[in-house]
C-alpha positions as CSV (number, residue, x, y, z in Angstrom):
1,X,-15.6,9.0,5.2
2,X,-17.1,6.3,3.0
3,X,-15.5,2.8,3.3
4,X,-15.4,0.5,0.9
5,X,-14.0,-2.8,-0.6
6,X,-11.1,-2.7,-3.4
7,X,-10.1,-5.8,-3.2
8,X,-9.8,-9.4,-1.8
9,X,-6.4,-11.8,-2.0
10,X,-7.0,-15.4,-2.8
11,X,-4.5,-17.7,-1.8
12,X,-4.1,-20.2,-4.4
13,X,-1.0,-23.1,-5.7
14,X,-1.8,-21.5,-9.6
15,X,-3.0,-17.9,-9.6
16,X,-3.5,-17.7,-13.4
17,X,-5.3,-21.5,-13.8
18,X,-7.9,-20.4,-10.5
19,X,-8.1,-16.8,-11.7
20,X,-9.2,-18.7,-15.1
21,X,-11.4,-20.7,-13.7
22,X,-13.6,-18.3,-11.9
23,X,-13.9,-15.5,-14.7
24,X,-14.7,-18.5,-16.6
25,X,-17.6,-19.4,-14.7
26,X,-18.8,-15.8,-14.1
27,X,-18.0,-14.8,-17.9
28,X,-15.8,-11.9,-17.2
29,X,-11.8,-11.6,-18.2
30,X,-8.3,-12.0,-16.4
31,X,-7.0,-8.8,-15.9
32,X,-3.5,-8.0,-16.5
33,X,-1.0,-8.9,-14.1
34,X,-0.7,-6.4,-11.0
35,X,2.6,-6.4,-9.6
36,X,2.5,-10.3,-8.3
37,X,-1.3,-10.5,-8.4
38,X,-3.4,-11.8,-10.8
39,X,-7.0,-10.1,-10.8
40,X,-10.4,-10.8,-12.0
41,X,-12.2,-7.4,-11.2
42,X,-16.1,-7.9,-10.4
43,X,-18.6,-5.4,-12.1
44,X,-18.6,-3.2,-8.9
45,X,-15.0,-2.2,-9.1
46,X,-13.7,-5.1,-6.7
47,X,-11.4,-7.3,-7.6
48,X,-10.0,-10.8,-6.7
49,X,-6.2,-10.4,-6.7
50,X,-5.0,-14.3,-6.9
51,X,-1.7,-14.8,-5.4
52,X,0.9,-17.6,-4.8
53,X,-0.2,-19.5,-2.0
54,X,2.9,-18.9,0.2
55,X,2.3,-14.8,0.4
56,X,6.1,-14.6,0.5
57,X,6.4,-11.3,-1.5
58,X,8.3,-8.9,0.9
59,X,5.5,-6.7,2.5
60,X,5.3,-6.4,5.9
61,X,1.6,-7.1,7.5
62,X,-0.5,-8.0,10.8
63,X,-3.0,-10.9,10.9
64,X,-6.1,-11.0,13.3
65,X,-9.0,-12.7,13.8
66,X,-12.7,-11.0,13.8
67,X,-15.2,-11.8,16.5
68,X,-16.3,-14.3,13.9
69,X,-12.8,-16.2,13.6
70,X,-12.1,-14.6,9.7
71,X,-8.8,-13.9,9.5
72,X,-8.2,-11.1,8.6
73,X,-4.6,-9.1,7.1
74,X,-3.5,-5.2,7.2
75,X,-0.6,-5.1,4.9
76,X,1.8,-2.7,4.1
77,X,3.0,-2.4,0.2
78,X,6.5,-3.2,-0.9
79,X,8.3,-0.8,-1.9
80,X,8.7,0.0,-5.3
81,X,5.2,-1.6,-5.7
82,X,1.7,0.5,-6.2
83,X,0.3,0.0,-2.9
């Protein structure tokens, strides 16, 4: 089974003004909202979903570090929501 990477969250006070910024500086668009998320998909299919900083949205999730100290999050999608 191939693995890959869909997508990274970045935490962030104003998801649409830091989504901005960065598709600004890489010339590429905002993507429509997705559910709470507000991505800037990357020319290899992954995309950076910015979110409110607090990650209170109602999923349920587990946080652990890697033997390198990145955190790192399983979550599972609310329900309701396209996982």
């Amino acid at each position: 089974m191939a693995v890959e990477l869909n997508h990274t969250i970045v935490p962030a006070h104003d998801p649409q003004e830091s989504a901005q910024f960065l598709a600004d500086i890489l010339g590429l668009p905002v993507d429509p909202p997705l559910a709470h998320f507000t991505p800037v998909t990357l020319e290899n299919g992954v995309s950076l979903d910015f979110d409110h900083y607090d990650h209170v949205n109602g999923a349920r999730g587990a946080y652990f570090r890697d033997p390198n100290g990145h955190l790192m999050e399983i979550l599972t999608p609310v329900s309701g929501e396209p996982a």
